[in-house]
Rosetta silent file (secondary structure, phi, psi, omega in degrees, C-alpha in Angstrom):
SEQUENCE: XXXXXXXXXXXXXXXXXXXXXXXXXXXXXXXXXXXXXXXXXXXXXXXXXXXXXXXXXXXXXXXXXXXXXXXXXXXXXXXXXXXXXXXXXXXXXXXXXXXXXXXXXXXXXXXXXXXXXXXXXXXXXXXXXXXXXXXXXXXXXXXXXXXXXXXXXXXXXXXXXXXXXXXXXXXXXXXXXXXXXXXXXXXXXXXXXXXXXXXXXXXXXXXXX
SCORE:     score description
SCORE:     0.000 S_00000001
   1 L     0.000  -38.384 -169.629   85.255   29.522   69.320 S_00000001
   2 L   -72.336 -113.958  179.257   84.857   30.585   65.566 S_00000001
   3 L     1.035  -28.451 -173.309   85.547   26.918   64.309 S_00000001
   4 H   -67.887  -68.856 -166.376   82.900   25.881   67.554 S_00000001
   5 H   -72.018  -44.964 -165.508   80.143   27.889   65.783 S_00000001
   6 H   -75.878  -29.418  173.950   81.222   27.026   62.268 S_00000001
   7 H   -78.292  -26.136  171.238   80.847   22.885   62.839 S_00000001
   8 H   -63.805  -55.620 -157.829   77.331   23.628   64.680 S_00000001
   9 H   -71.894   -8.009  169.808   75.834   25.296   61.836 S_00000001
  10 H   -81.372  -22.257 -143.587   77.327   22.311   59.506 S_00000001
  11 H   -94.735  -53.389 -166.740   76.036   20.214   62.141 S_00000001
  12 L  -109.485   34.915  169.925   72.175   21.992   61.568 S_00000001
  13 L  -116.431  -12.684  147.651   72.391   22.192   57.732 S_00000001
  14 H   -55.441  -47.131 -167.342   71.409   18.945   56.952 S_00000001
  15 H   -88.716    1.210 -176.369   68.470   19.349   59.092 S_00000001
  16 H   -97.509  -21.878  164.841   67.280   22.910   57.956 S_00000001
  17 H   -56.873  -38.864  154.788   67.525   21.377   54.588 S_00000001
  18 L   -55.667  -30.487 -172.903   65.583   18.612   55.072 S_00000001
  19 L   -89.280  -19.694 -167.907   62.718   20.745   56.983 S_00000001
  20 L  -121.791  160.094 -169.405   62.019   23.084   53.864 S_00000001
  21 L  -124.325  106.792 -178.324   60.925   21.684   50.821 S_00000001
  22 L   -78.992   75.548  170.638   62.657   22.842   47.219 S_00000001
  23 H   -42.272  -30.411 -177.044   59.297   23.769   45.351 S_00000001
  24 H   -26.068  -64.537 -171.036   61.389   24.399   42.325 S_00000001
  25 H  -122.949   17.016  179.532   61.553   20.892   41.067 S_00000001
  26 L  -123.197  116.220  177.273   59.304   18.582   43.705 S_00000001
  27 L  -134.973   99.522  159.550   55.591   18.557   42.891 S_00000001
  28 L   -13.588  122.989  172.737   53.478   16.813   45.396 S_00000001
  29 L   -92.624    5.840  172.561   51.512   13.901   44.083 S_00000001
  30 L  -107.603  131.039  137.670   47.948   14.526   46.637 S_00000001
  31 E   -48.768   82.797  170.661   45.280   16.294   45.052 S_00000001
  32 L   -45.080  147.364  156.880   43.432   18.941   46.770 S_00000001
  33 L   -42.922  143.243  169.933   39.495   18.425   46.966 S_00000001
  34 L    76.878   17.254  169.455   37.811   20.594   43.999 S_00000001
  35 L   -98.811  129.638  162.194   40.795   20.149   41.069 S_00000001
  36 E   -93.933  149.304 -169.752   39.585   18.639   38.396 S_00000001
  37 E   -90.800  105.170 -173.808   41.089   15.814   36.189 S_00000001
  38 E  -133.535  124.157 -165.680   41.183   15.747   32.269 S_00000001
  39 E  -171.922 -137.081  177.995   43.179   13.415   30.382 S_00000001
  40 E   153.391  155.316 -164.253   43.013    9.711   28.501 S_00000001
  41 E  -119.334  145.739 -175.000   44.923    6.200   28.381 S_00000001
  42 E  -133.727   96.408 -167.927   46.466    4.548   25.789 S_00000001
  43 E  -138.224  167.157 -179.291   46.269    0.450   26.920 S_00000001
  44 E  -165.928  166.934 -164.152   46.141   -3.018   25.382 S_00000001
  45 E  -137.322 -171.448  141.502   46.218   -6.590   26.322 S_00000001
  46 L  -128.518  147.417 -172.958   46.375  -10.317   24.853 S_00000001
  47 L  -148.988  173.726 -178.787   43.927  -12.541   26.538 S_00000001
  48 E  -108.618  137.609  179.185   43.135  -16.283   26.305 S_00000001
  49 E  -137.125  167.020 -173.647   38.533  -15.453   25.664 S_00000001
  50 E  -103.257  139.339  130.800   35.709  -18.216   25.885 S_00000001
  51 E  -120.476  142.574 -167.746   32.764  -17.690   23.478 S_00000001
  52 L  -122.033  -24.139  150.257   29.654  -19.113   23.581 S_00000001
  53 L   -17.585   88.459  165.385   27.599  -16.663   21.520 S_00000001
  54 L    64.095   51.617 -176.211   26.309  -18.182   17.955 S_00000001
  55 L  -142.624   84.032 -164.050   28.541  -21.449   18.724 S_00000001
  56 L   -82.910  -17.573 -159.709   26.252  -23.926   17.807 S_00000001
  57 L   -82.063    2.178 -158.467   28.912  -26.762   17.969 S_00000001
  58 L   120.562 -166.211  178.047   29.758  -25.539   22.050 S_00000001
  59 L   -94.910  162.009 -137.865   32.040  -22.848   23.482 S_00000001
  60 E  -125.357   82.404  175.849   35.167  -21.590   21.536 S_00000001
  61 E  -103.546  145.096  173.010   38.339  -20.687   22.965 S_00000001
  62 E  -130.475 -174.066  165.329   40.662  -18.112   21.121 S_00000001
  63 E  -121.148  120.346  141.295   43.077  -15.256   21.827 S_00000001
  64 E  -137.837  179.038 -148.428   42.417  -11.833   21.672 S_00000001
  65 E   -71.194  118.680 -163.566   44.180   -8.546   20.605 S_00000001
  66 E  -155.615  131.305 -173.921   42.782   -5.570   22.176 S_00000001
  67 E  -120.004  139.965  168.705   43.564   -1.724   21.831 S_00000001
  68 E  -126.329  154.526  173.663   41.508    0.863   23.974 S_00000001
  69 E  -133.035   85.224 -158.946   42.024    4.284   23.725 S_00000001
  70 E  -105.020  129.048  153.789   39.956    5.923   27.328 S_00000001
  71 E  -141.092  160.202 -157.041   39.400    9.211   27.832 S_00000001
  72 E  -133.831  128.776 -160.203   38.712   10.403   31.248 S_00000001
  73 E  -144.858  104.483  156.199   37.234   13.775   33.100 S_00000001
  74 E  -134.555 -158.713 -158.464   36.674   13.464   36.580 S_00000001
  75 E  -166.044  130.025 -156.904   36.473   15.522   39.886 S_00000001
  76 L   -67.679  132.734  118.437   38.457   15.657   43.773 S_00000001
  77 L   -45.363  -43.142 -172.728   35.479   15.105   46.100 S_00000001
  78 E  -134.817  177.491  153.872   37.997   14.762   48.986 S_00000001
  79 L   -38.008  152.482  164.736   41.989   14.992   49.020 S_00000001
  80 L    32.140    3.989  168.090   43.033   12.495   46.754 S_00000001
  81 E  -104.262  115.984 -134.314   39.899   11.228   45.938 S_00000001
  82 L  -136.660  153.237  169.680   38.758   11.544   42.067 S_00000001
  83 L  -145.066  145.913  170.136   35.191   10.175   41.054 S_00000001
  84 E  -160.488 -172.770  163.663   34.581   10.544   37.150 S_00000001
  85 E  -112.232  131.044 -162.617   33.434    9.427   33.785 S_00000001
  86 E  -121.394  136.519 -169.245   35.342    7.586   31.786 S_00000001
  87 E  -114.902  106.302  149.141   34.547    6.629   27.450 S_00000001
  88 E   -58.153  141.794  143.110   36.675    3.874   25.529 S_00000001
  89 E   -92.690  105.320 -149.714   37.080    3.151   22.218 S_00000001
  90 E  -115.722  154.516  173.651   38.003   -0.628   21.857 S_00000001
  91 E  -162.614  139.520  177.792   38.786   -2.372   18.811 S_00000001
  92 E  -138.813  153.450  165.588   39.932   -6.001   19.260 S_00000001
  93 E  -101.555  130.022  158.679   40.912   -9.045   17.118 S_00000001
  94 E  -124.958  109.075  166.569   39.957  -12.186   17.963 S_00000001
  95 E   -74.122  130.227  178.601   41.729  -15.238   16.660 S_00000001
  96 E  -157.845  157.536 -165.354   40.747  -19.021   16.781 S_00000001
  97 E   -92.052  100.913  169.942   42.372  -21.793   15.305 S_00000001
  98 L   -73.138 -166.159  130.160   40.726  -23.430   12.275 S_00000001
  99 L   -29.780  -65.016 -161.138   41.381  -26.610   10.210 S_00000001
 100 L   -65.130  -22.449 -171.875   42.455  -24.546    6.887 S_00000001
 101 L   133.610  -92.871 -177.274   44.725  -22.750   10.038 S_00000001
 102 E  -142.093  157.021 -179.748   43.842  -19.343   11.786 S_00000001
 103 E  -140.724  131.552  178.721   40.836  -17.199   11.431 S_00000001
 104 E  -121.783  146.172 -171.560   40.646  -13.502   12.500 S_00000001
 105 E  -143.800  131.995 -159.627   37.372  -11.382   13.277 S_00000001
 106 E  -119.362  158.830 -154.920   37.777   -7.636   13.872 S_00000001
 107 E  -175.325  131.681  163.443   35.134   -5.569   15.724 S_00000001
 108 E  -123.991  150.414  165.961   35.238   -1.635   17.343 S_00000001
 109 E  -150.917  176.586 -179.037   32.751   -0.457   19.990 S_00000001
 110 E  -118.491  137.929  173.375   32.489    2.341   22.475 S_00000001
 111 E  -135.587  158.780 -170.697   31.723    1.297   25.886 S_00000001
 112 E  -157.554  146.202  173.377   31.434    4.402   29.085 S_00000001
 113 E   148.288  169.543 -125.887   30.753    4.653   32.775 S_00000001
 114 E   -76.649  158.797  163.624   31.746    5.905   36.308 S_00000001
 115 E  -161.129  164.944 -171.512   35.661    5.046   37.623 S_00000001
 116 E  -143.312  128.833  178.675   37.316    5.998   40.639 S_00000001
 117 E  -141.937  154.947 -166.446   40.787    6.594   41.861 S_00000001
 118 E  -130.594  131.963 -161.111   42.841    7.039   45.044 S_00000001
 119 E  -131.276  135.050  177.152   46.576    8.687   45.079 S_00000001
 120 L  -112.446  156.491  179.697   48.690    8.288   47.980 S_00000001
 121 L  -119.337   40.671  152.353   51.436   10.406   48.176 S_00000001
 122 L   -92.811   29.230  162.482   54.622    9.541   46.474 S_00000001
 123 L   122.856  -27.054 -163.236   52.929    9.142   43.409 S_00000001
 124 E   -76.993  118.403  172.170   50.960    5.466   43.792 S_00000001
 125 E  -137.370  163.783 -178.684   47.793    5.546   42.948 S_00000001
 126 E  -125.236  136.702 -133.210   44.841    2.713   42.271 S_00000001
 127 E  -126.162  150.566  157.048   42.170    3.048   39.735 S_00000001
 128 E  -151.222  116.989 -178.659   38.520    1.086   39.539 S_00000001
 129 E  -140.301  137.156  175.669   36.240    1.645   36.577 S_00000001
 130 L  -115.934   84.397  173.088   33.005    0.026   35.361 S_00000001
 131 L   -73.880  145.086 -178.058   31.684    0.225   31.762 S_00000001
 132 E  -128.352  171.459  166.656   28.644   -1.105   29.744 S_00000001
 133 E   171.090 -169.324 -159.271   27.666   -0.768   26.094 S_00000001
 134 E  -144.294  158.376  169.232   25.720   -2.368   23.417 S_00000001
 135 E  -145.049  140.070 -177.076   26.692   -3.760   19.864 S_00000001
 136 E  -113.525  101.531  176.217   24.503   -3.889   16.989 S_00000001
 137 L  -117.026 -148.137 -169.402   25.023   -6.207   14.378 S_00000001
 138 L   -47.969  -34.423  176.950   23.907   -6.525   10.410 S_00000001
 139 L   -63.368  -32.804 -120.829   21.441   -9.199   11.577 S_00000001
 140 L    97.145    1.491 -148.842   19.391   -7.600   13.802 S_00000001
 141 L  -140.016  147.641 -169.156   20.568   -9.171   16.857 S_00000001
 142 E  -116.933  132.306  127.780   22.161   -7.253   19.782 S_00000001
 143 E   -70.321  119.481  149.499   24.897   -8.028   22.735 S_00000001
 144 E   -61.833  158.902  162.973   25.446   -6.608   25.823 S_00000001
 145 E  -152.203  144.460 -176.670   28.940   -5.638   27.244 S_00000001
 146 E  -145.922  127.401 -147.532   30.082   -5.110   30.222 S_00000001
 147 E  -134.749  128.193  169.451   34.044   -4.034   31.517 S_00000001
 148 E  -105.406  131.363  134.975   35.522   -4.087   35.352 S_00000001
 149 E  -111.132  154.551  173.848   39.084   -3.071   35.257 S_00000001
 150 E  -144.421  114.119 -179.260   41.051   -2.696   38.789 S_00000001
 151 L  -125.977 -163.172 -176.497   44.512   -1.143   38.199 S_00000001
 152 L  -161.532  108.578 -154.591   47.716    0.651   39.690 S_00000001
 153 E  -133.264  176.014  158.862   49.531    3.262   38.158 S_00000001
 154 E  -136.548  106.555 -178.783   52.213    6.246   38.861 S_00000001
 155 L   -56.273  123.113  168.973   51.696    9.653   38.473 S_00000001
 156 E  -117.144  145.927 -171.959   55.021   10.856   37.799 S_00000001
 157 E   -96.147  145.236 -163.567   54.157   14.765   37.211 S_00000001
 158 E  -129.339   14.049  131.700   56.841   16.336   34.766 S_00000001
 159 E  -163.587 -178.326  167.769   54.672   19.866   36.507 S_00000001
 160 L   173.381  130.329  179.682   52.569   20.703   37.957 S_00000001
 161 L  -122.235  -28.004 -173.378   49.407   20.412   36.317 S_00000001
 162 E  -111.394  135.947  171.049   50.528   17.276   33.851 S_00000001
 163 E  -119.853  139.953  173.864   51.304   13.898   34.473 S_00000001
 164 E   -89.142  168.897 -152.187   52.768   10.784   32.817 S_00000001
 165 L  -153.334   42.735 -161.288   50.689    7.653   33.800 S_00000001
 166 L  -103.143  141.826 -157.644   51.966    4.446   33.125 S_00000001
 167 E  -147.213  144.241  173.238   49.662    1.691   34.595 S_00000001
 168 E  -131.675  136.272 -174.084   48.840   -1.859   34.910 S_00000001
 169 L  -126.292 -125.519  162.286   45.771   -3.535   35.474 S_00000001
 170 L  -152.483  134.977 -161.110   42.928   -6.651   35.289 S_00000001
 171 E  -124.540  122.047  160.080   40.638   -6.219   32.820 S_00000001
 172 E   -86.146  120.592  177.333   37.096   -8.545   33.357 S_00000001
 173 E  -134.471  146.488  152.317   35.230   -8.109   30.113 S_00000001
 174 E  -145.870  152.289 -175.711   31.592  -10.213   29.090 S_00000001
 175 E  -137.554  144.051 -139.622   29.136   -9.890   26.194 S_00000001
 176 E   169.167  111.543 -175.005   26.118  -11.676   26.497 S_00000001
 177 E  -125.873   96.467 -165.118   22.958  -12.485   24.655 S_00000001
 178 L    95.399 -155.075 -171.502   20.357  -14.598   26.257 S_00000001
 179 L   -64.781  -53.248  169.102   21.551  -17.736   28.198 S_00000001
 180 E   -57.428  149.604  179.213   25.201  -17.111   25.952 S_00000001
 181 E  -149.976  157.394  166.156   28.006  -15.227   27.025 S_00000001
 182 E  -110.682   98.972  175.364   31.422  -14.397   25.672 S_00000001
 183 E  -116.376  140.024  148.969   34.097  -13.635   28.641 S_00000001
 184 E  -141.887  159.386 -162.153   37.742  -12.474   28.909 S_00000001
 185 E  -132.875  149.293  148.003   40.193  -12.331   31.517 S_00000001
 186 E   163.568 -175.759  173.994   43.482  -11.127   31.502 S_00000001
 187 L   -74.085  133.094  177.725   45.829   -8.367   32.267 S_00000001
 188 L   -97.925  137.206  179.688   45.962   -4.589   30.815 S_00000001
 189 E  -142.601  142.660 -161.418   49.128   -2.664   30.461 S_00000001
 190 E  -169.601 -171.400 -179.621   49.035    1.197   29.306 S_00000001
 191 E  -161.433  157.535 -161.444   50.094    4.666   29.928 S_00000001
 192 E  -138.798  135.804  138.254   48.146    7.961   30.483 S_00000001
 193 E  -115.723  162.101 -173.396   48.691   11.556   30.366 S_00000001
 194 E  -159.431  147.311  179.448   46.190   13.580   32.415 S_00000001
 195 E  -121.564  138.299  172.531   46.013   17.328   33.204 S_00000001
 196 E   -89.720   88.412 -150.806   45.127   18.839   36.352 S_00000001
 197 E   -96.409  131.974 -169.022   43.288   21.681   36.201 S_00000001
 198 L    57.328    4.988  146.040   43.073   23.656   39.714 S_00000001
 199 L   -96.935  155.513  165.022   45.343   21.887   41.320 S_00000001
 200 L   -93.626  160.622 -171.313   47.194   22.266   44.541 S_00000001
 201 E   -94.487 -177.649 -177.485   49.919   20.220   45.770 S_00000001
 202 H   -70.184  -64.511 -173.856   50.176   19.069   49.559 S_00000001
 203 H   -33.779  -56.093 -166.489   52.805   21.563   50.260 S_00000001
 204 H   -76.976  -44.778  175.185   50.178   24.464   49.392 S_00000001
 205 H   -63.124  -36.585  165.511   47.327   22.594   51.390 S_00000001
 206 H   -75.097   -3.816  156.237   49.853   22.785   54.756 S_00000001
 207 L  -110.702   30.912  152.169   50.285   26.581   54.566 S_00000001
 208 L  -132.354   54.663  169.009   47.045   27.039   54.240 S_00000001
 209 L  -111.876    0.000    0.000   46.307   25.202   57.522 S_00000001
């Protein structure tokens, strides 16, 4: 009978194990409503760009080099749902191929505006943010700018309140003055840390259901 009872309860210790959740080391990747998000990205690309901008001979194709440095403060509306602001600092190279051989022209701006992101929960989450700005230069003469990115990252939380971020995305960028425009396309690849401030994990939102 003892040896009856002793194979049951091996029999229901897999499953009482499985039913409780070892808060110790497992930190929920959903986001309670009301935590707020403070943090910043470290991303960069290579891109094949078009310019048309003060190209009296036609448009231009080059490559360029591009470092952003984004920082980002938003706030949960819903579960898992973050609305914020987000400000880059970009600094890019752009390369084109001369006669004499290669010519490089270096440039920083700030560009800012709204982004949004949605976390599912083993960690996957997808990012959309839309920036503008303005550049002024020595002539007199001014450009628009304007930045789409749509990404996909993974929080992995090392607690939690902090997270590592590494993410990859599509970055739409144009500058445009008049009838001219300068566009690039290509891919973004980066990493983030971001702190959670007031948040609860999932685990904490179902016992307090």
């Amino acid at each position: 009978m003892l040896s009856v009872r002793i194979l049951f309860l091996l029999f229901l210790l897999p499953l009482i194990t499985q039913a409780q959740e070892n808060k110790s080391y497992m930190f929920k990747a959903k986001v309670k409503h009301g935590s707020v998000l403070i943090g910043g990205n470290l991303n960069g690309s290579i891109s094949k760009t078009t310019r048309e901008i003060s190209q009296p001979l036609g448009p231009e194709e080059g490559t360029n080099i591009l470092a952003n440095l984004d920082f980002k403060g938003g706030y949960f509306l819903a579960n898992d749902v973050a609305i914020g602001l987000d400000v880059a600092l970009s600094h890019e190279s752009y390369i084109v191929s001369i006669e004499e051989g290669k010519e490089t022209f270096r440039r920083t701006y700030l560009l800012a505006g709204p982004f949004t992101r949605y976390y599912l929960d083993n960690g996957i989450f997808g990012e959309l943010n839309l920036k503008g700005g303005l550049v002024n230069f020595s002539t007199g003469s001014k450009t628009n700018l304007f930045e789409g990115i749509a990404g996909i990252g993974y929080a992995l939380f090392i607690n939690e309140k902090i997270s590592v971020e590494p993410m990859l995305s599509f970055r739409y960028f144009r500058e445009w003055e008049g009838n001219q425009a300068n566009v690039s396309l290509g891919p973004l690849l980066g990493v983030g840390v971001q702190a959670y401030l007031l948040r609860r994990t999932s685990h904490v939102i179902k016992e307090g259901l």
